[in-house]
N, C-alpha and C positions, 0 to 999 in steps of 0.2 A: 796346461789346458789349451795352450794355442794349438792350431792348424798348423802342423809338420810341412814343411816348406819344403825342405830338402829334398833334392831328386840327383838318386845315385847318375853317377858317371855313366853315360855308353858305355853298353856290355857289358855292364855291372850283371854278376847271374843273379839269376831269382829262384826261388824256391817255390815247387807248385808244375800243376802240371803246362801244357801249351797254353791253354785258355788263361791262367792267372799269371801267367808268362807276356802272355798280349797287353792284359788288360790294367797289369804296372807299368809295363811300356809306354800305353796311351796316357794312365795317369801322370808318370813322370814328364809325359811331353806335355801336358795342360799343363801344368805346374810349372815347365820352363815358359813355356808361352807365356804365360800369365808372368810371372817373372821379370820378362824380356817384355815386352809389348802391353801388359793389361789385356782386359775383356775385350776392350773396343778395337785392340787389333791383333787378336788371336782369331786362328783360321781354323778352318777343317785340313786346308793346304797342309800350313807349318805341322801340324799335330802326326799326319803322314809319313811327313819329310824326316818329323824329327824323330820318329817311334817305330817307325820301318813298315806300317802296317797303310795299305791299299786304303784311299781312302773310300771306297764302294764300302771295302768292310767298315770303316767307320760311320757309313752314313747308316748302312744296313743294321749293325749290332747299337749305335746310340744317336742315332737320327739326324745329328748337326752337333753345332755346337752345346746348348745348353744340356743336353742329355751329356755331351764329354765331361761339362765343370761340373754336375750333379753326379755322375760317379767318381769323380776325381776328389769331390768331398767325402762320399762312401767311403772310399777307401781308406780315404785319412783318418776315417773314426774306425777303423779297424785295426785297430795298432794295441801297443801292450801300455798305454799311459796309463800310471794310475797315481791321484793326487796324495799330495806329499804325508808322509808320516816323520815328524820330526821328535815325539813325541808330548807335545804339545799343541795345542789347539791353537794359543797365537803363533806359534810358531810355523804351523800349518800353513795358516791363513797367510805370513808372511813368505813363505816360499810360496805359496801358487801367488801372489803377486809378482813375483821376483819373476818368474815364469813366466806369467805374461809381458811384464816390462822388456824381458830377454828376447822374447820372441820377433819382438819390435827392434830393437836394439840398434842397428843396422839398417844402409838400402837392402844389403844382401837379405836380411831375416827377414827385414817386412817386404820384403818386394811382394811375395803367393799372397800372404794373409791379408795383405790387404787388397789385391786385388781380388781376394776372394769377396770380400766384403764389399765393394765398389761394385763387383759385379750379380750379387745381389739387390742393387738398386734397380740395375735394368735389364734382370730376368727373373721372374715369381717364381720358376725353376731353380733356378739357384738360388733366391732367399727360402725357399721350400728346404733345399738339400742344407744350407747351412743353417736353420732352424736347428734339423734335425742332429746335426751335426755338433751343434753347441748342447742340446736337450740330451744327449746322451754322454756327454764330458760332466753335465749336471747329474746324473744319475749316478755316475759313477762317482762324485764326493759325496753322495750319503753317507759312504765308508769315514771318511773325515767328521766328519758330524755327528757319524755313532759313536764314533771311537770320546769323541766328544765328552758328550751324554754322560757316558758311563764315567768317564773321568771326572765327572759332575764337573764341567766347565765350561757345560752351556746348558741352557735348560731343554727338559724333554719339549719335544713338540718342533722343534727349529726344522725352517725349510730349507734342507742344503742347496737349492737350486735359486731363492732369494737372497740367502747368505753369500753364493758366488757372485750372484749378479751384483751386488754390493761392493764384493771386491771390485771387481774387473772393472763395475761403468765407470769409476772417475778419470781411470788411465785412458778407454774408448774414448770418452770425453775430450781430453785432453788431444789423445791421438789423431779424432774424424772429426768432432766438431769444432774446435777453437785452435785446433793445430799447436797447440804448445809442446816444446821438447817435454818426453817422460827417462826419467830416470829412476835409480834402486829409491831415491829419499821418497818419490810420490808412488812408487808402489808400497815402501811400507805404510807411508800414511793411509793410502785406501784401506791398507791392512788392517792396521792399528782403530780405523775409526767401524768398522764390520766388526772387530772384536769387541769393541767396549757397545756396541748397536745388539750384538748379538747374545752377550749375557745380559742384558736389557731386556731381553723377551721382543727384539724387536720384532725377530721373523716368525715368531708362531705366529701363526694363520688365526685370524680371527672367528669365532663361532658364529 
C-alpha cells in the first residue's frame, strides 16, 4: 500500500504516447527531488534540469510546484498494486504490514514517502492529493475484506478502509510521531491486533 518511490534510471523508455512520456519524466523528477532535497528544497529549476522538460512548460501545464507533487501522487495511484491474497485473512493483514514496514525500510525507501508526507503539512494541495491517494489504496482492499467475509473470517459489514487504517497507524506512529525504529516484529503486531479487533466486530460501522 505504500507510495512507489522508485524512479526509473534516465532514459529509462516509457510506454504511452509524447504527453504520458513527459508527464513520467516530470514525475520521476519530483520523486527524485523529494528524494534528494525534501519539499522545502525542491524547485521548479531541478524538476527541469532533471526531466528535460522547459520549465515555462512546467509552469504552464502544472502551475509551480504543488500542482508538480499533486500529479506526482496521481500518478502513483495509477499503478497495478493490488492488496495481498495469501489465502487467509491474518495472513493478508500481515503481508500489507510487511509492506508498509518495507517501504520505510531504508533512507533509500523512505526518502519519497516520507517526504510525500512532510509535504502534506505545508501544502493543502498536496495533503488534498495524498488524501486521495491513500482513499483509493482503501478501496482497493475491499477485495481483502470480501474475500474475507465469505471465508466467514470476518464478519459482514467490516470497513476495509478502517480495518487498513488500523493496520498501518501504529507503524505511522512509530515512524512520524515518536520516531521509534519499525521493524517485521511491529508490523506483525499491528497485524495481529487489526485481526483479533476485526473479528470482534470492531470496524462495522455503527447504526
Amino acid at each position: 500500500m505504500p507510495v512507489k518511490a522508485a524512479a526509473p534510471a534516465p532514459g529509462t523508455a516509457r510506454p504511452g504516447g509524447r504527453t504520458a512520456r513527459i508527464r513520467a519524466a516530470v514525475r520521476d523528477a519530483v520523486i527524485a527531488g523529494l528524494s534528494e532535497h525534501g519539499y522545502p528544497g525542491l524547485s521548479v529549476e531541478y524538476v527541469a534540469e532533471r526531466s528535460g522538460v522547459h520549465k515555462t512548460t512546467l509552469y504552464r501545464r502544472w502551475g509551480g510546484m504543488e500542482g508538480l507533487l499533486a500529479d506526482a501522487l496521481v500518478l502513483a495511484g495509477e499503478d497495478d498494486w493490488t492488496p495481498p491474497d495469501t489465502g487467509s485473512f491474518e495472513g493478508d493483514l500481515q503481508a500489507l504490514a510487511l509492506e508498509v514496514v518495507a517501504s520505510f525500510a531504508g533512507p533509500a525507501e523512505a526518502a519519497a514517502p516520507t517526504a510525500f508526507v512532510a509535504a502534506a503539512f505545508q501544502s493543502e494541495r498536496a495533503a488534498e492529493a495524498l488524501r486521495a491517494f491513500y482513499s483509493e489504496r482503501f478501496t482497493r482492499c475491499a477485495a481483502m475484506v470480501t474475500r474475507a467475509i465469505t471465508r466467514g473470517e470476518a464478519p459482514a459489514g467490516t470497513d476495509p478502509e478502517a480495518l487498513v487504517r488500523a493496520v498501518s497507524a501504529p507503524i505511522f506512529l512509530r515512524l512520524f510521531i515518536t520516531r521509534e525504529p519499525v521493524d517485521d516484529a511491529a508490523g506483525r503486531q499491528a497485524a495481529s491486533v487489526a485481526f483479533a479487533a476485526a473479528r470482534a466486530g470492531a470496524f462495522i460501522p455503527a447504526e
